[in-house]
N, C-alpha and C positions, 0 to 999 in steps of 0.2 A: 504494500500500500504506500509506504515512503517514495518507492521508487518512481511512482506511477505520481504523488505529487510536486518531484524535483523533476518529472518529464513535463510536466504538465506548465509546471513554475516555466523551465528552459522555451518551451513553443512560443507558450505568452510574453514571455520577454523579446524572442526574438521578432516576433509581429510587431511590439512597440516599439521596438529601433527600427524596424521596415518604416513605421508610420511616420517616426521622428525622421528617417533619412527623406520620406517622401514629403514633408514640411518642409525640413529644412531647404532642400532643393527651389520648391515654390518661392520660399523667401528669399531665396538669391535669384532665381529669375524673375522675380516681381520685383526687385532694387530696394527689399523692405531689408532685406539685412548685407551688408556690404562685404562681398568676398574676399576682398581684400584685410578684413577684421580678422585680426589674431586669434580670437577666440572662436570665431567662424571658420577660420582657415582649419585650424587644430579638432574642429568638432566633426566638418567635411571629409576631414583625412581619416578617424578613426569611426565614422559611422562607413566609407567606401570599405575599411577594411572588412568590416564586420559584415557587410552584408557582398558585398562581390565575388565571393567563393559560391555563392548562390548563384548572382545574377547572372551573372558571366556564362555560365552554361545555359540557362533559360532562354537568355537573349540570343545563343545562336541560331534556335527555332522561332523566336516571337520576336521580330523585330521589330523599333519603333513604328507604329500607324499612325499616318501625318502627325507624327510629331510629337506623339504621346507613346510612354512607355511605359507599359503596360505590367511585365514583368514584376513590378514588387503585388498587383492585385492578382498573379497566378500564384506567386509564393504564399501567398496569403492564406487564400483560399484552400491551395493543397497542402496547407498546416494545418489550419481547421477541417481538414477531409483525415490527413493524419491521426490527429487530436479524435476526432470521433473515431475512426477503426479503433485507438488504443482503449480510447474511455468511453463504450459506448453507454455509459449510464450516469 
């Protein structure tokens, strides 16, 4: 049962840095938060780490469509497909 809450803790975590990487992205291309910002810079660098070992294989199949990149709402999705095969109750 422990195991199955430290799986569960790990998905949902990783979904909330997906959501946070997919903000933070928004607010540098909407010039709300400036790229250039050190704290910005250092936050950019360590959420692409975190999530890129993901992306990066997905995106070979699903590429941007006009312009929208889709890929963190597939990861998303098949962690909550995940999440339910493991904990189906």
């Amino acid at each position: 049962m422990f195991l199955f809450a430290i799986i569960s803790f790990l998905i949902n975590t990783y979904i909330l840095i997906i959501i946070i990487n997919v903000v933070m992205s928004w607010l540098i291309a909407f010039d709300i938060v400036n790229e250039e910002n050190d704290a910005a810079v250092k936050l950019t660098a360590l959420l692409k780490k975190l999530t890129d070992p993901v992306f990066v294989p997905v995106r070979k199949y699903v590429p941007p469509i006009g312009g929208i990149d889709f890929t963190p709402l597939i990861i998303i999705i098949g962690l909550q497909i995940l999440a339910s095969i493991i904990f189906p109750y």
